[in-house]
C-alpha positions as CSV (number, residue, x, y, z in Angstrom):
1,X,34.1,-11.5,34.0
2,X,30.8,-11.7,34.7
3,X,28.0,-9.2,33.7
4,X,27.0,-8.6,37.0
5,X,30.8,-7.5,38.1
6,X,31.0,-5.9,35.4
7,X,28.7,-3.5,36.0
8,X,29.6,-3.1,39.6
9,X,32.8,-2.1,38.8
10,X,32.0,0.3,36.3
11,X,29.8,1.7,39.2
12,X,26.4,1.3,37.3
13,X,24.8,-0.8,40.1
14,X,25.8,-1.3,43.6
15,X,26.9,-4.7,45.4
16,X,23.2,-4.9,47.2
17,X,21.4,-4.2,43.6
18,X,23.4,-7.2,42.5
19,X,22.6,-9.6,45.4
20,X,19.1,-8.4,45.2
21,X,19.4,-9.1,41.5
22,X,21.1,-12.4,41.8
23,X,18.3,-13.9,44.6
24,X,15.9,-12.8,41.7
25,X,17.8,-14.3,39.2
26,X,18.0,-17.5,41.5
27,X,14.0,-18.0,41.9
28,X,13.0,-17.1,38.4
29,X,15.4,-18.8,36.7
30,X,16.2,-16.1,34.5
31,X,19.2,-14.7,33.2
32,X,20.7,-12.0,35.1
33,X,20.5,-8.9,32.2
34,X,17.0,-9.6,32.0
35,X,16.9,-9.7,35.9
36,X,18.7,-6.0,35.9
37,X,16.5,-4.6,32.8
38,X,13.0,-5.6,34.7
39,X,14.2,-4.1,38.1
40,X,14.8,-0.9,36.2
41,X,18.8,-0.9,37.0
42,X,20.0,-0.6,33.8
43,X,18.5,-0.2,30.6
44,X,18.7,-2.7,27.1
45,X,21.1,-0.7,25.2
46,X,23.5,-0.5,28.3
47,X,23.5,-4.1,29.0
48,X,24.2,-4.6,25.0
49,X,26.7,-2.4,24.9
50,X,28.7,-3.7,28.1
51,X,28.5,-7.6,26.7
52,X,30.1,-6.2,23.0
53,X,32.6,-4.8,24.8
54,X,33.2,-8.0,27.4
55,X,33.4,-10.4,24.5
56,X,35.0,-7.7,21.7
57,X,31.9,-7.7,19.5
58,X,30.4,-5.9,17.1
59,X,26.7,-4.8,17.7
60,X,24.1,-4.8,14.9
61,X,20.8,-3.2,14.3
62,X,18.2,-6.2,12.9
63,X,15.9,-3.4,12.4
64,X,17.8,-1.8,9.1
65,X,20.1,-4.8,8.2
66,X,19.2,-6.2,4.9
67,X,20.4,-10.1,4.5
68,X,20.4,-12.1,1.7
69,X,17.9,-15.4,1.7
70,X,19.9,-17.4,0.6
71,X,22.4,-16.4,3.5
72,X,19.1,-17.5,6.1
73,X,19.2,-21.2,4.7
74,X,22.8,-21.6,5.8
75,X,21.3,-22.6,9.3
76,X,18.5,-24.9,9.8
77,X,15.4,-23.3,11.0
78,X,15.1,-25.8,14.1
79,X,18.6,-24.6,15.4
80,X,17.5,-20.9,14.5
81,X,14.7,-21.1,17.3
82,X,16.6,-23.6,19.8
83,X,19.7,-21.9,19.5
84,X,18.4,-18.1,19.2
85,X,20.9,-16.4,16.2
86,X,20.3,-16.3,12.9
87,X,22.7,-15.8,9.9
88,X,23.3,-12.1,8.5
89,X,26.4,-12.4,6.2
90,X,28.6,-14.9,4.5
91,X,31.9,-14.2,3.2
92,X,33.6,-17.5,1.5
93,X,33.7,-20.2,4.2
94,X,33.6,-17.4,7.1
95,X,29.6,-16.8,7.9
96,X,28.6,-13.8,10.6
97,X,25.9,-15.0,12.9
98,X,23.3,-12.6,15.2
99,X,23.3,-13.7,18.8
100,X,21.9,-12.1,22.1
101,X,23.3,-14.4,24.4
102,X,27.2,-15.2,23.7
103,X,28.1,-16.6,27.0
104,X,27.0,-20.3,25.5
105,X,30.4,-20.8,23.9
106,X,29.0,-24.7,22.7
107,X,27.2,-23.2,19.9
108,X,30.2,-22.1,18.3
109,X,30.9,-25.7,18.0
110,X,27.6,-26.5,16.8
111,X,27.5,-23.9,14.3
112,X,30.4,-25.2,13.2
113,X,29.5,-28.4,12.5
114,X,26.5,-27.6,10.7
115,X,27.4,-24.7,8.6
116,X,31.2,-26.0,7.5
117,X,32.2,-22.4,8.5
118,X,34.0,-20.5,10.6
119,X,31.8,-18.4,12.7
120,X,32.0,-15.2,13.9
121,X,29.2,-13.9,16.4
122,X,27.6,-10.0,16.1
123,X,25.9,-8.9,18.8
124,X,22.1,-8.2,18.6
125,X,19.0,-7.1,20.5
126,X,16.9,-9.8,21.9
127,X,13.8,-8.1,21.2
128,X,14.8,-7.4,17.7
129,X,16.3,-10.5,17.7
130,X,13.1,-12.4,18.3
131,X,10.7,-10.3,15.6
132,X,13.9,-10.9,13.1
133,X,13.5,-14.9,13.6
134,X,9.6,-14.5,13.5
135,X,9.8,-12.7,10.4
136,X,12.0,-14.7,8.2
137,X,11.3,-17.7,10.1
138,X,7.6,-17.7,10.8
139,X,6.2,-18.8,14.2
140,X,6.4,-22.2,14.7
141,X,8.6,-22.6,12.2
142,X,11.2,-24.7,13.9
143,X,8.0,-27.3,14.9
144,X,6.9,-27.0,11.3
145,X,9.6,-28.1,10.1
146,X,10.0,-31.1,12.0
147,X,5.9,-32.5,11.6
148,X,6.8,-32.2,7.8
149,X,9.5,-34.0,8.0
150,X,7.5,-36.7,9.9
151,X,4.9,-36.1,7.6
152,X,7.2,-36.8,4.3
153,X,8.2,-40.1,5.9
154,X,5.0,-41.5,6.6
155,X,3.6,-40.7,2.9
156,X,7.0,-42.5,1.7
157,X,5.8,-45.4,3.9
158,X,2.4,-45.4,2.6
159,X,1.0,-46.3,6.2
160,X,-1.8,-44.1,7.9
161,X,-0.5,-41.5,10.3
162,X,-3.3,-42.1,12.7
163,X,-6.4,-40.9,13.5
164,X,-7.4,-36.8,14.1
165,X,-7.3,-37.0,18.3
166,X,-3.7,-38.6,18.1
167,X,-2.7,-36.5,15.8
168,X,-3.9,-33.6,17.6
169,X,-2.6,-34.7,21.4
170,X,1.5,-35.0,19.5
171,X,3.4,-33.2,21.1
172,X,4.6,-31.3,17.8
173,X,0.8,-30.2,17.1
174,X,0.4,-28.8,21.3
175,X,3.6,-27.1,20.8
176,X,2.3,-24.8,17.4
177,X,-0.9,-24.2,18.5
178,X,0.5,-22.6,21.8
179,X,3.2,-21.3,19.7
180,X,0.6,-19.2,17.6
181,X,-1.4,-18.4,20.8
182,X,1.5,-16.9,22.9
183,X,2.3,-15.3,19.8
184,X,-1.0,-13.5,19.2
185,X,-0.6,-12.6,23.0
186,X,2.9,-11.0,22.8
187,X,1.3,-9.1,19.8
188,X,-1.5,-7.7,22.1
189,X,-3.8,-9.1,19.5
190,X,-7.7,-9.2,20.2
191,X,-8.5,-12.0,17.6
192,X,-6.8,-14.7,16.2
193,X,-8.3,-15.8,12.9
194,X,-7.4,-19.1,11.0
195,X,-8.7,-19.0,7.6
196,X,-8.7,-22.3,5.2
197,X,-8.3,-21.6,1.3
198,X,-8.0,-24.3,-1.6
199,X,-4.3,-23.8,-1.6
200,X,-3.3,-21.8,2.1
201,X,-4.2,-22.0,6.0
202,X,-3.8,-17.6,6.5
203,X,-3.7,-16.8,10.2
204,X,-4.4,-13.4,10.9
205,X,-4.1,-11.8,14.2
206,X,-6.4,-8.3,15.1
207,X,-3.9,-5.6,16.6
208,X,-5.5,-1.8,17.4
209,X,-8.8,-3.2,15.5
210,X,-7.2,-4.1,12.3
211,X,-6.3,-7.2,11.1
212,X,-2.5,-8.2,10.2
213,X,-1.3,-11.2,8.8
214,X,1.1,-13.3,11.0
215,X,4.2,-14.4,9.8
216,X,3.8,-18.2,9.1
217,X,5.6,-20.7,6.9
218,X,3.3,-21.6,4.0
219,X,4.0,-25.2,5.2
220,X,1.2,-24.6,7.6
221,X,-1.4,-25.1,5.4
222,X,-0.6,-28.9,5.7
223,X,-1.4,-29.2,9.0
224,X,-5.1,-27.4,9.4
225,X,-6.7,-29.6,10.4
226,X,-4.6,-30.5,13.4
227,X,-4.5,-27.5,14.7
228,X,-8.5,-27.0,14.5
229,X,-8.4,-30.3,16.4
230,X,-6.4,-29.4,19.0
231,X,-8.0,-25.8,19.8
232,X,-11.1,-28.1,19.4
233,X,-9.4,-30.7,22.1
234,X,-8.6,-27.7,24.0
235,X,-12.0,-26.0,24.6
236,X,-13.6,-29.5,25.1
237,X,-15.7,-29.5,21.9
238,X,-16.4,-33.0,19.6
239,X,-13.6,-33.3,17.2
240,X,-15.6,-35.2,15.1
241,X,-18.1,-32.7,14.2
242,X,-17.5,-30.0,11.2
243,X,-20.7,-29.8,9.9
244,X,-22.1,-27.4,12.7
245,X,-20.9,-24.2,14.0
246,X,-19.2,-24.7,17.1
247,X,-18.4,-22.6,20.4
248,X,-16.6,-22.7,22.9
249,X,-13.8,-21.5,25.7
250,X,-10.4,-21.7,26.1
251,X,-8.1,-21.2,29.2
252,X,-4.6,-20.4,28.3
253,X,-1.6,-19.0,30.1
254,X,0.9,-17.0,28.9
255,X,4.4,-14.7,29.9
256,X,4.2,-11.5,28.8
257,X,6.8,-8.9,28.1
258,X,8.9,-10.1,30.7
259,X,6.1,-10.3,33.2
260,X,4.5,-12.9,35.7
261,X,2.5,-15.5,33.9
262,X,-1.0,-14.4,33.1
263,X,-3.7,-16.3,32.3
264,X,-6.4,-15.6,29.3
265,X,-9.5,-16.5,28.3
266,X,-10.1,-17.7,25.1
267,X,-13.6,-17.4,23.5
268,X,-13.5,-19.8,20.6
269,X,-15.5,-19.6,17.4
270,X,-15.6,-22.4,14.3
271,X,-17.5,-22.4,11.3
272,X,-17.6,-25.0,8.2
273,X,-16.3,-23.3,5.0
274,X,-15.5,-24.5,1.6
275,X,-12.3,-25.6,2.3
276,X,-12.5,-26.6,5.8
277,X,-13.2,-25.3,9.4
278,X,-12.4,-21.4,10.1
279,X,-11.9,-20.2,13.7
280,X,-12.0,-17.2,15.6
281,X,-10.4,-16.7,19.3
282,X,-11.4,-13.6,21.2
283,X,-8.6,-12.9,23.4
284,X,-9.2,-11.9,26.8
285,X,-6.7,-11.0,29.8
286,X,-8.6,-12.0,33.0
287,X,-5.9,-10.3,34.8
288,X,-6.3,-7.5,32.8
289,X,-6.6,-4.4,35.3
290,X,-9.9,-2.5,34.5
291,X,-9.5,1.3,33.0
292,X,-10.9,4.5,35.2
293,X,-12.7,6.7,33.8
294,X,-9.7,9.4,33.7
295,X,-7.4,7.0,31.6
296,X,-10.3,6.0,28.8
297,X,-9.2,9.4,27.0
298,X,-12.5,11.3,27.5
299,X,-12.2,15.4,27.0
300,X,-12.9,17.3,30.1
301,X,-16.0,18.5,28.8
302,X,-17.6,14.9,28.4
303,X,-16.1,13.7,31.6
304,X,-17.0,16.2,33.7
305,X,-20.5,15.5,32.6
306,X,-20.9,11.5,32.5
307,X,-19.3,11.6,35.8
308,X,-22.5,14.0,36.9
309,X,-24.8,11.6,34.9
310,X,-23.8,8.0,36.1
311,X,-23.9,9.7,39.9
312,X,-27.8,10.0,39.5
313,X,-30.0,7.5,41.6
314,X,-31.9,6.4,38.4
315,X,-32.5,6.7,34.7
316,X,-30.8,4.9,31.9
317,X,-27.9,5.4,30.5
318,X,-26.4,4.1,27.0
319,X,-23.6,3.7,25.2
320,X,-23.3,3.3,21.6
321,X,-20.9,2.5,19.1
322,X,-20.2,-0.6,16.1
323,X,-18.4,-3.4,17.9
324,X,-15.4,-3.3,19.4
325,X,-15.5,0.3,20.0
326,X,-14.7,-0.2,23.7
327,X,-18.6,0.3,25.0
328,X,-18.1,-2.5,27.8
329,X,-15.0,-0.8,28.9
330,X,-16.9,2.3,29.1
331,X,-19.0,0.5,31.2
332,X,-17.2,-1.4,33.4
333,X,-15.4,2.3,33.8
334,X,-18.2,3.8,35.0
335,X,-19.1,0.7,37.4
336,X,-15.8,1.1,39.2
337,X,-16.3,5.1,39.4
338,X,-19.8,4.4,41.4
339,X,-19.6,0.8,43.2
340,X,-19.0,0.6,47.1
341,X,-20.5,-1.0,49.9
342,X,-23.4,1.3,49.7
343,X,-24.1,0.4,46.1
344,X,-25.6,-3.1,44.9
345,X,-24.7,-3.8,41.5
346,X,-25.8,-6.4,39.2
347,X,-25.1,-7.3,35.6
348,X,-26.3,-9.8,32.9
349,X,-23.6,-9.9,30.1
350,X,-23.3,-12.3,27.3
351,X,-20.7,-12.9,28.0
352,X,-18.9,-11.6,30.7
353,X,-15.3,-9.9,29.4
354,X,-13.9,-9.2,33.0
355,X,-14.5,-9.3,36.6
356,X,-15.4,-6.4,38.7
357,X,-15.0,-6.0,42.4
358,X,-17.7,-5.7,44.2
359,X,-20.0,-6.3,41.1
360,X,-22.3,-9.4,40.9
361,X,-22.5,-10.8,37.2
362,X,-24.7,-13.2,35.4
363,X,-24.0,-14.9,32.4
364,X,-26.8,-15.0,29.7
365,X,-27.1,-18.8,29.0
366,X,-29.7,-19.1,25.9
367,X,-29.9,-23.1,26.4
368,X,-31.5,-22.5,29.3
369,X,-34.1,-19.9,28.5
370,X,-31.5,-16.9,30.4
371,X,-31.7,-14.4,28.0
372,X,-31.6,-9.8,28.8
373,X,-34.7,-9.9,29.6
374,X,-35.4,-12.7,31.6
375,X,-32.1,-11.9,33.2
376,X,-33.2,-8.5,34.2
377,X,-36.5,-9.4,35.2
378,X,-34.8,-11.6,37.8
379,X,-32.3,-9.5,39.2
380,X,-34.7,-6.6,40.2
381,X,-35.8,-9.0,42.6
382,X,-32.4,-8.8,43.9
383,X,-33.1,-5.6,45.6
384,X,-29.9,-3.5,43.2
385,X,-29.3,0.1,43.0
386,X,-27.5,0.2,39.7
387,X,-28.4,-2.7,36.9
388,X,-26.1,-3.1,33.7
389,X,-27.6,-4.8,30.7
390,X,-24.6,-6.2,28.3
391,X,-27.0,-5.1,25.1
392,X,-30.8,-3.9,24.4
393,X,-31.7,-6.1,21.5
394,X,-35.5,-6.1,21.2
395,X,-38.7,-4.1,22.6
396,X,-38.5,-7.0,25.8
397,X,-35.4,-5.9,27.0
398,X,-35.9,-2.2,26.4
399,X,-39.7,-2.2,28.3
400,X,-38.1,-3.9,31.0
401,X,-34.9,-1.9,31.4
402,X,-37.1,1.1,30.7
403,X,-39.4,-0.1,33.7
404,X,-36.4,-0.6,36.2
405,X,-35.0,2.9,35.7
406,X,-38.6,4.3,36.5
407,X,-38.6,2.5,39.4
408,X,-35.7,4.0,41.0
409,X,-32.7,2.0,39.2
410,X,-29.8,3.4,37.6
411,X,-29.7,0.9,34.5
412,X,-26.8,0.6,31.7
413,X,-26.7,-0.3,28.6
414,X,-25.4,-0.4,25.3
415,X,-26.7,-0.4,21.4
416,X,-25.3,-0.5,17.7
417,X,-26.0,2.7,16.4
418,X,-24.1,5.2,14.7
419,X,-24.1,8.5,16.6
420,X,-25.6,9.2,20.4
421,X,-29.0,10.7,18.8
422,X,-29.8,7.3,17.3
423,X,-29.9,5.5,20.2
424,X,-33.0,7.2,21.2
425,X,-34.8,6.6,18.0
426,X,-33.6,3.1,17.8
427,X,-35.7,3.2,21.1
428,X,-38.8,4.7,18.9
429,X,-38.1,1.8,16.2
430,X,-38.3,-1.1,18.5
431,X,-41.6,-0.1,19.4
432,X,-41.1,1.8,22.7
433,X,-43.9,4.8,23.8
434,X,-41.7,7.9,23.3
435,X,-43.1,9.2,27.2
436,X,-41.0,5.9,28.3
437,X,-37.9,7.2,26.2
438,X,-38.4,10.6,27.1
439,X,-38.8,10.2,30.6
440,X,-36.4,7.2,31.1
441,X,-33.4,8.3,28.9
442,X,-30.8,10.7,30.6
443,X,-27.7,10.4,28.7
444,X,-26.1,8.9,25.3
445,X,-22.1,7.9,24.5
446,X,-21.8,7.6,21.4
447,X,-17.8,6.0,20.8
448,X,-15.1,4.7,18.5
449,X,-11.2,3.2,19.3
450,X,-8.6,5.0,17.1
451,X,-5.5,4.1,17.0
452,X,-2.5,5.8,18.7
453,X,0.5,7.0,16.9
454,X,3.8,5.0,17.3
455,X,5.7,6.7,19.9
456,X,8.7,5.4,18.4
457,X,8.5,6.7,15.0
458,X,6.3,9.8,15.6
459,X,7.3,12.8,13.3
460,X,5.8,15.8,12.4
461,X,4.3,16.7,8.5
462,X,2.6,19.2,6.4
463,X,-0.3,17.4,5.4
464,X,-1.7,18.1,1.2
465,X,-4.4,20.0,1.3
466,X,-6.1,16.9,-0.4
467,X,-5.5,14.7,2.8
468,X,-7.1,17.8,5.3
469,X,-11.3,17.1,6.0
470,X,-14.0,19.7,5.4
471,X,-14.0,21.4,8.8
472,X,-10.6,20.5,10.3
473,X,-8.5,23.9,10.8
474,X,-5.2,23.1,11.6
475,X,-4.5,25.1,14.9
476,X,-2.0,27.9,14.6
477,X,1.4,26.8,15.8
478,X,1.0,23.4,15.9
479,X,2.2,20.2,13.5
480,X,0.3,17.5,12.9
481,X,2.3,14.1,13.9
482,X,1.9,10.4,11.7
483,X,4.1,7.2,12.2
484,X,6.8,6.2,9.3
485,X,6.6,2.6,10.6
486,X,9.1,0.7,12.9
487,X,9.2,-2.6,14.1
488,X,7.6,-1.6,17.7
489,X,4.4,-0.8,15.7
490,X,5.1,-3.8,13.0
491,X,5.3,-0.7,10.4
492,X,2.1,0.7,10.9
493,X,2.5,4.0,12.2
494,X,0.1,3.2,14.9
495,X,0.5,1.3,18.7
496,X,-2.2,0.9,21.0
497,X,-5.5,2.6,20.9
498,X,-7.6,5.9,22.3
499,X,-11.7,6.4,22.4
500,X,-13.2,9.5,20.8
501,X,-16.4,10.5,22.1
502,X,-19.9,12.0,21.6
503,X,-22.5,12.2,24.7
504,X,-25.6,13.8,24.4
505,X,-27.1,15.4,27.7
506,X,-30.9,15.3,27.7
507,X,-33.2,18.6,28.4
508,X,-36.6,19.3,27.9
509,X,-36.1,20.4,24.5
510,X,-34.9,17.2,23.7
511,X,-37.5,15.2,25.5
512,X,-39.7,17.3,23.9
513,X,-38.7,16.4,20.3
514,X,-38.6,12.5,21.5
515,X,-42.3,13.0,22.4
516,X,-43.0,14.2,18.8
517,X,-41.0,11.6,17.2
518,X,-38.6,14.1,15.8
519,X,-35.8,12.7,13.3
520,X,-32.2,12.1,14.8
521,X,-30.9,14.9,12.8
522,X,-33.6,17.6,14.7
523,X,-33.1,15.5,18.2
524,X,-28.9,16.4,17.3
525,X,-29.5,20.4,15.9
526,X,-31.1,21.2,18.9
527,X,-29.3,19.5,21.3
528,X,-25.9,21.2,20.0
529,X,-27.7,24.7,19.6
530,X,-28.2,23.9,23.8
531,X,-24.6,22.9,24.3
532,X,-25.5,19.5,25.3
533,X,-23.7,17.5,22.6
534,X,-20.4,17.6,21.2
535,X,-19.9,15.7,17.9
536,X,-16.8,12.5,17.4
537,X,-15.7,14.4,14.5
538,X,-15.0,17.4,17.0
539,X,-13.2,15.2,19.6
540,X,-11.7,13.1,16.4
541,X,-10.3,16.5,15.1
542,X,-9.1,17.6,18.7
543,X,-7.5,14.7,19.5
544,X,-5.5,14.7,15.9
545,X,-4.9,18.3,16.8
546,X,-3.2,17.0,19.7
547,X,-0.7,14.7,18.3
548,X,-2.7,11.8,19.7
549,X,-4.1,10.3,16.7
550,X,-4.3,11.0,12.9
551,X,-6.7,13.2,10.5
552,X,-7.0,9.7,8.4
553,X,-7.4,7.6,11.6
554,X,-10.1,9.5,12.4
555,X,-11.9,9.6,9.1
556,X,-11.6,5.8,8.8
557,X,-13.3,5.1,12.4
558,X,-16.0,7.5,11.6
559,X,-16.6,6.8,8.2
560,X,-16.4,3.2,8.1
């Protein structure tokens, strides 16, 4: 009987949820459990459970199931990824085989074949399923395989296998490197990195901010310099030259989660090493749907009061923070908070992440002499009300941005400093007058990304006394929370990220110290003893407090 009957007559949908479910199934092509799990009809475990008891199955947890390797080599790796089940037990000549989809009765038969055994199917997650095979199996394992294989036979042959742009346009070599790139996508990776050693090709995707290595056979490393070709190929950049750095951009689309197909801009990055060319991709959604203000994880206090601060007709505004500490979102944020018809906003990014409604943006081009400053110069021409600079790098940019908000502009910005009362001196050190900081300068963010804790494997713990920072007090009634690791999190503990935050409100006093070229720390003690800056270790320690984050999280973003 089929799944969808199934589950009409056990009164879990209704006949029109089906036919709705069924048209879907129709026009995306999809199967029709996946169809019911994405319309929010049923749920995964329910649709597992109904299947095991269709077919008489057992169902198995990949997630604590320990199998023996030598069990894994009973089935090629290239039938592992076409066919979708991998082997979990062997008993004699009888060998147990994870599947999530047993309606394909014809791989029984092909199983069969292969293996010499008789198999019997267990039924498994498909999620789980999947991170199982990339696991053991590696990604791209399947195409790996096969191009060594090729390769073996044409070293046995002795004749050449062609030159680097063949090579790279085989269909074996396009199907690995979008292998790795969906990959990295699916993993909501920010960075791919692909490394070359004497011995190794390590590819390393950047998930939360911290680099993990991807599961790749070590087979790989024969093929790096095909794939650099083809990402090479791919962002229009000369193959021939590795003596350079090269740059360059990548368009790439991808399904995600079970979603529409999205497409993603690739920033790509190569460098000559020792042992060959490394590259960096910056991953970038352009589908992505920009974050308010509300949803960037900013306490009430700071809110409240950037909110006030980014409504004002004119002044500058800066964020600070290392990189990667979300400033642009920050900014992009605010943009959407403020932008209507009323408003003209204009930006000069380098380069520009996403798109903005309703915001015009320029992309710094150095080649051409289009640089901040000349950038900015430019667009005050343009008759804006509110100017965002992607970065203040030198005394040009900072005079000019400085000149812009004094003539009735609201200009942002951003810098790499520490804490919000650097900025202002970094200001000093570039060579600014302190009457321009001090009468320019309205507001500071100062930022970091933590990670989030693992919803899945959240549990509460009694920290050692060791493990608790100077100046955290645990709050009385309440349990600090930590990740034990799962496979949703890849055993981190951690999924997704949150911003902590410092801003620092100018007042006169603080002007006033600017003027005398007081020292950060003086600019910070007297802002605090006027309540107009909180600290990113107190928003750090609150958001710990509030089972958001952890205590070591929070050291680690601050400290390092």
């Amino acid at each position: 009987m089929a799944i969808g009957t199934l589950l009409v007559d056990q009164g879990i949908i209704s006949r029109e949820q089906l036919a709705e479910a069924l048209a879907e199934q129709a026009s995306a092509g999809d199967r029709l459990d996946r169809v019911l799990v994405r319309r929010g009809l049923v749920t995964k475990d329910l649709i597992l459970q109904t299947i095991a008891a269709q077919f008489h199955l057992p169902v198995i947890d990949l997630e604590t199931v320990e199998v023996d390797p030598a069990v894994l080599t009973a089935i090629p790796s290239r039938l592992v990824f076409r066919l979708h089940c991998v082997p979990i037990r062997r008993e004699d000549s009888r060998l147990v085989v994870a599947t999530s989809d047993p309606f394909d009765l014809a791989v029984l038969d092909e199983l069969k074949l292969v293996t010499h055994c008789s198999i019997e199917l267990a039924l498994a997650d498909e999620d789980d399923l999947r991170a199982f095979i990339r696991t053991h199996f590696g990604v791209g394992g399947d195409t790996l395989d096969a191009m060594a294989a090729g390769l073996d036979e044409l070293v046995a042959e002795s004749t050449p296998s062609g030159d680097e742009a063949e090579q790279a346009q085989e269909a074996s070599v396009i199907k690995l490197v979008n292998d790795l790139l969906a990959e990295a996508i699916a993993e909501r990776a920010t960075d791919v990195h692909i490394e070359p050693y004497e011995h190794e090709l390590t590819v390393r995707y950047r998930i939360d901010g911290v680099l993990q290595r991807a599961s790749v056979p070590a087979v790989i490393n024969r093929f790096g310099a095909a794939i650099i070709s083809r990402l090479k190929i791919m962002a229009n950049l000369n193959i021939a030259e590795k003596r350079v750095p090269q740059d360059g951009r990548i368009t790439f689309k991808a399904r995600v989660g079970g979603r529409a197909i999205e497409e993603f801009d690739l920033r790509l990055s190569i460098i000559p090493m020792l042992f060959g060319e490394g590259v960096v991709l910056r991953v970038l959604s352009k589908s992505a749907v920009l974050m308010t203000l509300d949803q960037l994880g900013m306490p009430e206090w700071v809110r409240t009061r950037w909110t006030r601060l980014i409504d004002r007709p004119h002044g500058i505004l800066l964020v600070t923070g290392p990189t990667g500490s979300g400033k642009s979102t920050t900014l992009y944020a605010s943009l959407n908070t403020i932008v209507s018809d009323e408003i003209k906003a204009i930006t000069v990014e380098d380069p520009v992440e996403y798109h903005v409604q309703g915001v015009n943006q320029i992309q710094v081009n150095h080649k051409v002499g289009l640089d901040f400053a000349a950038g900015l110069r430019a667009i005050l021409r343009h008759d804006p009300d509110v100017v965002m600079i992607g970065e203040i790098r030198d005394k040009e940019t900072a005079e000019t941005a400085i000149q812009a908000s004094l003539t009735g502009h609201l200009v942002f910005s951003t810098l790499h400093t520490n804490d919000s009362p650097g900025a202002v001196t970094r200001l000093l050190d570039m060579g600014v007058e302190p009457f321009l900081v001090s009468s320019s300068v309205e507001g500071v963010m100062a930022q970091r990304l933590v990670r989030r804790i693992c919803p899945q494997c959240a549990r509460p713990y009694t920290p050692e006394p060791a493990d608790i920072p100077e100046g955290f007090v645990i709050p009385a009634g309440q349990t600090l929370v930590r990740g034990e690791g799962c496979r949703f999190c890849r055993d981190t503990g951690y999924r997704g990220r949150v911003g902590i935050y410092e801003l620092l409100e100018l007042d006169e006093q603080t002007r006033d110290h600017i003027m005398h070229r007081s020292a950060a720390p003086t600019i910070a003690a007297a802002a605090r003893a006027a309540g107009r800056l909180n600290t990113l270790l107190e928003d750090g320690y609150a958001k710990a407090s509030a089972a958001e984050t952890t205590l070591a999280e929070v050291v680690r973003s601050i400290t390092t």
